[in-house]
N, CA, C and O atoms as CSV, one atom per row, in Angstrom:
chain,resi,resn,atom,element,x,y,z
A,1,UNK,N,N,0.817,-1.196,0.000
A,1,UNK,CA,C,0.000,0.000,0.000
A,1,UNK,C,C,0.858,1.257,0.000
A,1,UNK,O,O,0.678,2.194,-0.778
A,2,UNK,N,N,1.704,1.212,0.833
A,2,UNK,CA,C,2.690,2.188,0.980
A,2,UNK,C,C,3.524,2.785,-0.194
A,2,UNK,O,O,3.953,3.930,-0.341
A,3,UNK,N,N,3.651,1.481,-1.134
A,3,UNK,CA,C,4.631,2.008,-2.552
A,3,UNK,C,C,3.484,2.266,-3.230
A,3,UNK,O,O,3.869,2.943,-4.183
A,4,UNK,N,N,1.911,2.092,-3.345
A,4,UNK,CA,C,1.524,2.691,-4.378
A,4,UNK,C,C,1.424,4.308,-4.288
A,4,UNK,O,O,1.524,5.124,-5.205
A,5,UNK,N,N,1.176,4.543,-2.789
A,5,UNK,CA,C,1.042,5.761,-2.491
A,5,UNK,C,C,2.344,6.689,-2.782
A,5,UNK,O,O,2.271,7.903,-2.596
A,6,UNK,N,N,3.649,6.019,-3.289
A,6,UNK,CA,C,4.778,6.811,-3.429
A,6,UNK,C,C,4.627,6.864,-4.837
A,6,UNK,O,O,4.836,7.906,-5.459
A,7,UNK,N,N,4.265,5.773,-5.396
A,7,UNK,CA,C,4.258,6.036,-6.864
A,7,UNK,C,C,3.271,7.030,-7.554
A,7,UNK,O,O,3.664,7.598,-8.572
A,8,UNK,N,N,1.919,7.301,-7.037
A,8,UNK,CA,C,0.892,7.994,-7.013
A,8,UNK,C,C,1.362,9.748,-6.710
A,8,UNK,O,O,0.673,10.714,-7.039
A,9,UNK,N,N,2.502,9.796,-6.111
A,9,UNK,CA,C,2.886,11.479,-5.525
A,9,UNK,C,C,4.517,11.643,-6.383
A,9,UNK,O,O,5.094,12.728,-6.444
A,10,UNK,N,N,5.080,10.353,-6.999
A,10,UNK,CA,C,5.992,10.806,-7.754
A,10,UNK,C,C,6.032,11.694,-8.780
A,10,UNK,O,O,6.732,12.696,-8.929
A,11,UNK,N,N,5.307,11.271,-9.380
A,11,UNK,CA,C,4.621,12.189,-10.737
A,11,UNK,C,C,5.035,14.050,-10.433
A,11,UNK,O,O,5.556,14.888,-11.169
A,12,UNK,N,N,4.556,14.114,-9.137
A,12,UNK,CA,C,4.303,15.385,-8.421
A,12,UNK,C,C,5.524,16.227,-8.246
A,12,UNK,O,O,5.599,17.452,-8.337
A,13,UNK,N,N,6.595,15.249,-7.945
A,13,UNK,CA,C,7.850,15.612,-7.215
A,13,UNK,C,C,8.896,16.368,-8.238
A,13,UNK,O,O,9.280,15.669,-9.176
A,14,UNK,N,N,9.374,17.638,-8.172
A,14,UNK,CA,C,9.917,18.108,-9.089
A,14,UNK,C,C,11.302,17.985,-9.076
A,14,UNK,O,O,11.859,18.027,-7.979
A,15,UNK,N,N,12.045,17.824,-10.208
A,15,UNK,CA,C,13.365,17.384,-10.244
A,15,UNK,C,C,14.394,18.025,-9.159
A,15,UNK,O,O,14.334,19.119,-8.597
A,16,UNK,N,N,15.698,16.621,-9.009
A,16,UNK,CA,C,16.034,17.606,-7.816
A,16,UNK,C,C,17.470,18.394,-8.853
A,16,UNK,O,O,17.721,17.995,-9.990
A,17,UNK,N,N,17.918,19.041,-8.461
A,17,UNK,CA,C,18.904,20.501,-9.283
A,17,UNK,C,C,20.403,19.462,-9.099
A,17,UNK,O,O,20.799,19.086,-7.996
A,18,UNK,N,N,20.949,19.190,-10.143
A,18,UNK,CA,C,22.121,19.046,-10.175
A,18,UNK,C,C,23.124,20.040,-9.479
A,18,UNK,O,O,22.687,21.190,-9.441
A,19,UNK,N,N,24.361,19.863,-8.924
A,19,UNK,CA,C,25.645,21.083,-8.301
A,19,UNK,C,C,26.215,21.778,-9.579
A,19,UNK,O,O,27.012,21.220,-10.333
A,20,UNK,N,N,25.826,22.807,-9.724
A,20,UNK,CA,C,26.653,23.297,-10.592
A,20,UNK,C,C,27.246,24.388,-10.216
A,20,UNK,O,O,27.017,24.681,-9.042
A,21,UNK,N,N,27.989,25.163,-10.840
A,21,UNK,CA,C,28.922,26.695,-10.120
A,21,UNK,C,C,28.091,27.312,-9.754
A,21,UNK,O,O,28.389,27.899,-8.714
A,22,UNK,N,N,26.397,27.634,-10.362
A,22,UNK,CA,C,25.607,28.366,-10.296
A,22,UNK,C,C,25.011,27.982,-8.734
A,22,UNK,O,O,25.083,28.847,-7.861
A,23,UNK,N,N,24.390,26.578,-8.414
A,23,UNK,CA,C,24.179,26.397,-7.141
A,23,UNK,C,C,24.829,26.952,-6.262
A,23,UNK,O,O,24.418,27.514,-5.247
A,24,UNK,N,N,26.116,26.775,-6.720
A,24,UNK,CA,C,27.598,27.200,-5.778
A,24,UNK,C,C,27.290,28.669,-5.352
A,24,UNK,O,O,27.146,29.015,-4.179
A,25,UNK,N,N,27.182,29.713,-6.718
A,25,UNK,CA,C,27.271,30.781,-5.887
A,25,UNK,C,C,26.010,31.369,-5.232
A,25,UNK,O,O,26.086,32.409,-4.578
A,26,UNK,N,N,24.908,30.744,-5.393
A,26,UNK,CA,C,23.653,31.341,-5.156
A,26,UNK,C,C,24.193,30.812,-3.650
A,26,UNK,O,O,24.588,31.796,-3.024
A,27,UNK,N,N,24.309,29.821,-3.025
A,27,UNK,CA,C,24.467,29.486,-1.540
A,27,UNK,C,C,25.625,30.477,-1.084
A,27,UNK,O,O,25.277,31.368,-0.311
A,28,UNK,N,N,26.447,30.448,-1.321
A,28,UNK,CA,C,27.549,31.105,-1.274
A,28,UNK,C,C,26.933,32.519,-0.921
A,28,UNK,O,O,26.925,32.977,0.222
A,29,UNK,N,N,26.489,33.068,-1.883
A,29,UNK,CA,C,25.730,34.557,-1.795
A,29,UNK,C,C,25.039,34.828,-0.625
A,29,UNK,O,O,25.217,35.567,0.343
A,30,UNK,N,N,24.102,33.930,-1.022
A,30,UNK,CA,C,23.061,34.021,0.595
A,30,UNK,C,C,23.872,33.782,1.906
A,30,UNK,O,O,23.587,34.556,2.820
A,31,UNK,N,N,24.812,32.867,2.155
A,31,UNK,CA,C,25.632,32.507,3.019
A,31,UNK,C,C,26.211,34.089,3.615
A,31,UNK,O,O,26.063,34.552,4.747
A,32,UNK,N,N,26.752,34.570,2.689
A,32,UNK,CA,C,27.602,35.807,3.061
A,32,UNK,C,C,26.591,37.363,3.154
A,32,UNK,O,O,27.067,38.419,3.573
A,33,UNK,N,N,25.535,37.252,2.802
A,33,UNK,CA,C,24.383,38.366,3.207
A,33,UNK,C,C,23.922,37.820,4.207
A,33,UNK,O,O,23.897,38.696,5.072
A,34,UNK,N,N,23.334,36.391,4.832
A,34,UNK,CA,C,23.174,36.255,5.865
A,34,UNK,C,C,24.101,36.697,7.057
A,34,UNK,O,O,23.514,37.202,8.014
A,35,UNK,N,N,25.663,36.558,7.140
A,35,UNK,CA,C,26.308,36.549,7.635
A,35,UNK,C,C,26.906,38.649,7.889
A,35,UNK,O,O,27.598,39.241,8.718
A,36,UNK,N,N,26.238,38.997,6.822
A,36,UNK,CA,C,26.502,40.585,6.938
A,36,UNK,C,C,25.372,40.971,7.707
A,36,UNK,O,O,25.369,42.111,8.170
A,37,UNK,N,N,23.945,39.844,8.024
A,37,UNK,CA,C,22.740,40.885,8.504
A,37,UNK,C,C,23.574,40.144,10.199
A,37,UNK,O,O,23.117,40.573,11.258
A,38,UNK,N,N,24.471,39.327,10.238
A,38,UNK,CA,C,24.358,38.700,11.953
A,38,UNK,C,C,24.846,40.314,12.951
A,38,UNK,O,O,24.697,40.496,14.160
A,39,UNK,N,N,25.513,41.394,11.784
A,39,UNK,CA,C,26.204,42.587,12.285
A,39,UNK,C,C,25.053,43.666,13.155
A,39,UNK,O,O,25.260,44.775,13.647
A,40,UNK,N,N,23.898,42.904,13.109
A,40,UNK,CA,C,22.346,43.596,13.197
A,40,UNK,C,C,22.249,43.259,14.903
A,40,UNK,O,O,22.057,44.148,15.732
A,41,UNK,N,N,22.408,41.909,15.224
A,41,UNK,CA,C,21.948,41.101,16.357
A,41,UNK,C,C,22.220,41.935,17.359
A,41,UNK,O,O,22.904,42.926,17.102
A,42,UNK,N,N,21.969,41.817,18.072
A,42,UNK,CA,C,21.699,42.506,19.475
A,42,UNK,C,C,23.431,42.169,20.483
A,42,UNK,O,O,24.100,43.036,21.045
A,43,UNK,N,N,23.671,40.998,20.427
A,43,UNK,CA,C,24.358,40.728,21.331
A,43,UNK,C,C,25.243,40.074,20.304
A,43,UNK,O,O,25.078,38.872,20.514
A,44,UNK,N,N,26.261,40.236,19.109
A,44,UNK,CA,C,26.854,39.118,18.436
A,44,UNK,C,C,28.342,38.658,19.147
A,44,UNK,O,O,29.035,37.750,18.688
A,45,UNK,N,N,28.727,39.532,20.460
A,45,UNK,CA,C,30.146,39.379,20.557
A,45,UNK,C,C,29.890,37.873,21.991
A,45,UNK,O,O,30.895,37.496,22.593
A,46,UNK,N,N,28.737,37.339,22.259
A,46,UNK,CA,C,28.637,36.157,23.308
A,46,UNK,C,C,29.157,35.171,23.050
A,46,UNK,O,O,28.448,34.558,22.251
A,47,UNK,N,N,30.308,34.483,23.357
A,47,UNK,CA,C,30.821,33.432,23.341
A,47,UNK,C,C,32.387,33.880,22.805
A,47,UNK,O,O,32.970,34.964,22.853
A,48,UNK,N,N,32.871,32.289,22.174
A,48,UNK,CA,C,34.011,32.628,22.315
A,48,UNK,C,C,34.086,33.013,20.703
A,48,UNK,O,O,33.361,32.614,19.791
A,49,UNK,N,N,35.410,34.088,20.660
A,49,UNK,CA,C,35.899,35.203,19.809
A,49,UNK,C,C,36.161,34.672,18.460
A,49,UNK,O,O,37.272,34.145,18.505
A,50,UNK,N,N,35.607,34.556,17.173
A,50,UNK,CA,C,36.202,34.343,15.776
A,50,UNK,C,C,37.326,35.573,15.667
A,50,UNK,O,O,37.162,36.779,15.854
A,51,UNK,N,N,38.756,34.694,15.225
A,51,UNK,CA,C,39.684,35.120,15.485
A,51,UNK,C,C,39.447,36.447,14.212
A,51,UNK,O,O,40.057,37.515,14.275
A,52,UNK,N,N,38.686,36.185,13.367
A,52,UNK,CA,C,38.854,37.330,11.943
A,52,UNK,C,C,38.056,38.577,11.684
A,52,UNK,O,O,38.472,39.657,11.264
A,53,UNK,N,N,36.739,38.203,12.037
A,53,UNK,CA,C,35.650,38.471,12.643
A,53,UNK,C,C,35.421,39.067,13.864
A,53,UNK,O,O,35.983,38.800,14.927
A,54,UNK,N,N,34.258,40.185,13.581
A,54,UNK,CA,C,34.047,41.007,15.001
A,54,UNK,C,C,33.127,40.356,15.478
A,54,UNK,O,O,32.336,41.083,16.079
A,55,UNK,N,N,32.738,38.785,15.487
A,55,UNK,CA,C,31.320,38.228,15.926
A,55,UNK,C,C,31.719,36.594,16.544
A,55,UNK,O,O,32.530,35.965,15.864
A,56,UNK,N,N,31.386,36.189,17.299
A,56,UNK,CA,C,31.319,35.106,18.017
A,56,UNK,C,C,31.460,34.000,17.181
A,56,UNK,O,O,31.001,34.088,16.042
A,57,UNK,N,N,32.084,32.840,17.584
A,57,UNK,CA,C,31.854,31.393,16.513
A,57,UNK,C,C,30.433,30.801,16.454
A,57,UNK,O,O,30.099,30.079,15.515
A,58,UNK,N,N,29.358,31.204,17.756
A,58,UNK,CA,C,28.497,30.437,17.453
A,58,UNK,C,C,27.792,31.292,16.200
A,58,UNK,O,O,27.566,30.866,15.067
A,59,UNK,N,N,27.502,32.670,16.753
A,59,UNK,CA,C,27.043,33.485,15.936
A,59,UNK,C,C,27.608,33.436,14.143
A,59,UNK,O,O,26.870,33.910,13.280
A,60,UNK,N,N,28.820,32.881,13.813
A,60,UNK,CA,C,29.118,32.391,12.640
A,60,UNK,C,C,28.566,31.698,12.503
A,60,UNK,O,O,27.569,32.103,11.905
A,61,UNK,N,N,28.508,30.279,12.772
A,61,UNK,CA,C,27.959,29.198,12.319
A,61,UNK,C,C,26.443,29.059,12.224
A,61,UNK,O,O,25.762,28.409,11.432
A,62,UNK,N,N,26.140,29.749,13.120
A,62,UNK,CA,C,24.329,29.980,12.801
A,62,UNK,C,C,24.181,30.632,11.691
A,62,UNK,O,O,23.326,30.310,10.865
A,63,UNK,N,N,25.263,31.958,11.482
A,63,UNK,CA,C,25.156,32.398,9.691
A,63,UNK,C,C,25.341,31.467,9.299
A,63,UNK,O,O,24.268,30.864,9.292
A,64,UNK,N,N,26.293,30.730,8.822
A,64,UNK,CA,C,26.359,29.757,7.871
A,64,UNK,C,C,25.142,29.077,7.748
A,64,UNK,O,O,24.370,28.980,6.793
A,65,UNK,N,N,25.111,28.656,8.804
A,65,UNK,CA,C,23.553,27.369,8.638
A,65,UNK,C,C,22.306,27.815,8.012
A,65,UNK,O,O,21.676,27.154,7.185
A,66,UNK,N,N,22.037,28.785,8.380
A,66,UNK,CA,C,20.741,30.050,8.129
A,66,UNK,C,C,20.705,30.497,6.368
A,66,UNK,O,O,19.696,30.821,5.742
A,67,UNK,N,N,21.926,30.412,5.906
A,67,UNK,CA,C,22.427,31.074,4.800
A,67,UNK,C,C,22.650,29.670,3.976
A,67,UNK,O,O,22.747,29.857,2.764
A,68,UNK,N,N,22.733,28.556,4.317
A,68,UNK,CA,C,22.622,27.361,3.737
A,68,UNK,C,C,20.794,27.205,3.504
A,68,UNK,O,O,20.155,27.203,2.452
A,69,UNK,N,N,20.458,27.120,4.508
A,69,UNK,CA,C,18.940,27.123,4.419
A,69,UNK,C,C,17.938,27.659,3.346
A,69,UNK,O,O,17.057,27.239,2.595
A,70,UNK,N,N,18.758,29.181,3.800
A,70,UNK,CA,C,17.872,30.058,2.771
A,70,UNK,C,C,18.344,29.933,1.041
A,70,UNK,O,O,17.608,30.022,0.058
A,71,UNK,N,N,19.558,29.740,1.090
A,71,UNK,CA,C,20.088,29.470,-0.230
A,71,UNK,C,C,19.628,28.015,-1.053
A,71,UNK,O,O,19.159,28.087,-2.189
A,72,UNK,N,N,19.768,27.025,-0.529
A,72,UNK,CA,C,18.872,25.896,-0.413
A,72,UNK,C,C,17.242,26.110,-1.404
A,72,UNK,O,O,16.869,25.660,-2.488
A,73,UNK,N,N,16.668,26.930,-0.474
A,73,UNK,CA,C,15.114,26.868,-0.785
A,73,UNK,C,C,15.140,27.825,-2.004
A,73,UNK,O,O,14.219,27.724,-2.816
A,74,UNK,N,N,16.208,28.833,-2.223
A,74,UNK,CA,C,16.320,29.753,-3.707
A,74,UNK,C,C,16.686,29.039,-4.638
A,74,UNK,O,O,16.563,29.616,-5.718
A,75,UNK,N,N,17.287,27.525,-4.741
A,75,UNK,CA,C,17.748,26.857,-5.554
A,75,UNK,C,C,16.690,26.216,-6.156
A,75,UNK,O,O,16.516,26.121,-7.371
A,76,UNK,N,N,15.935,25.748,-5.222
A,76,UNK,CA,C,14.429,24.800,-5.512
A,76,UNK,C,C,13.698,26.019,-5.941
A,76,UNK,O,O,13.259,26.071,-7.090
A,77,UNK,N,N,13.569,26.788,-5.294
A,77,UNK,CA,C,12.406,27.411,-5.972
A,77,UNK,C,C,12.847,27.554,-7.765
A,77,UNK,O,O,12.145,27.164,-8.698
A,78,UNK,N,N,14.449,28.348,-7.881
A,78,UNK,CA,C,14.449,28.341,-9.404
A,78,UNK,C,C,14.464,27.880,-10.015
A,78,UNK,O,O,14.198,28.209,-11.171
A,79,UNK,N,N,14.893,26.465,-9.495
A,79,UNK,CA,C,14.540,24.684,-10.292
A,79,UNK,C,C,12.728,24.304,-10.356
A,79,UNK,O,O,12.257,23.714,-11.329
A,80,UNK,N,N,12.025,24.665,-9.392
A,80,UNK,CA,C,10.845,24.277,-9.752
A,80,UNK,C,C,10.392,25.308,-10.608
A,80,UNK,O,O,9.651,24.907,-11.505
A,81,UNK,N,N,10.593,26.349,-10.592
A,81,UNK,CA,C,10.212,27.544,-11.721
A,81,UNK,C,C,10.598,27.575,-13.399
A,81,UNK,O,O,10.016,27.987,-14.402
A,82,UNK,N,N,12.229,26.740,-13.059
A,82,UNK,CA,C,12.508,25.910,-14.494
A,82,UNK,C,C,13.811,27.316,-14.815
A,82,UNK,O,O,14.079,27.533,-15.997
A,83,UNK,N,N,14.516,28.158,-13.735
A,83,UNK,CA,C,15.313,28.641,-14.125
A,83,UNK,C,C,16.836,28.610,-13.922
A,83,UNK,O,O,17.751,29.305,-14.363
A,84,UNK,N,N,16.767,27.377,-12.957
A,84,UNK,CA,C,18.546,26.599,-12.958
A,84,UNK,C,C,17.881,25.147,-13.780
A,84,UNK,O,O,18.622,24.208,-14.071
């Protein structure tokens, strides 16, 4: 029962986006505007010090992650729209 119901919603499922440079920089992009709005936060200097950076390691890595996320869902969307 279970596989007909997968086969029944495949149809549906829109291709997934090959890696190309273009994926690359759209994440990339978002990655590094996310990481310019963390300069906004209220408190970014809590924890311990990114040696390069005026902002905390956790506070990096939550950019990163956040900026993966959002870059992520800009990829699908322009793949389901049919423009990567």
């Amino acid at each position: 029962m279970i596989s007909s119901m997968l086969l029944a919603v495949q149809a549906t499922v829109p291709p997934t986006p090959q890696w190309t440079p273009t994926v690359g920089i759209i994440i990339s992009v978002s990655s590094l505007i996310v990481l310019l709005l963390t300069f906004k936060i209220k408190k970014p200097q809590v924890g311990p010090q990114f040696p390069l950076l005026p902002i905390s390691i956790p506070a990096f890595i939550a950019a990163m992650a956040f900026g993966h996320v959002i870059g992520i869902g800009i990829v699908l969307g322009l793949t389901n729209i049919g423009r990567i």
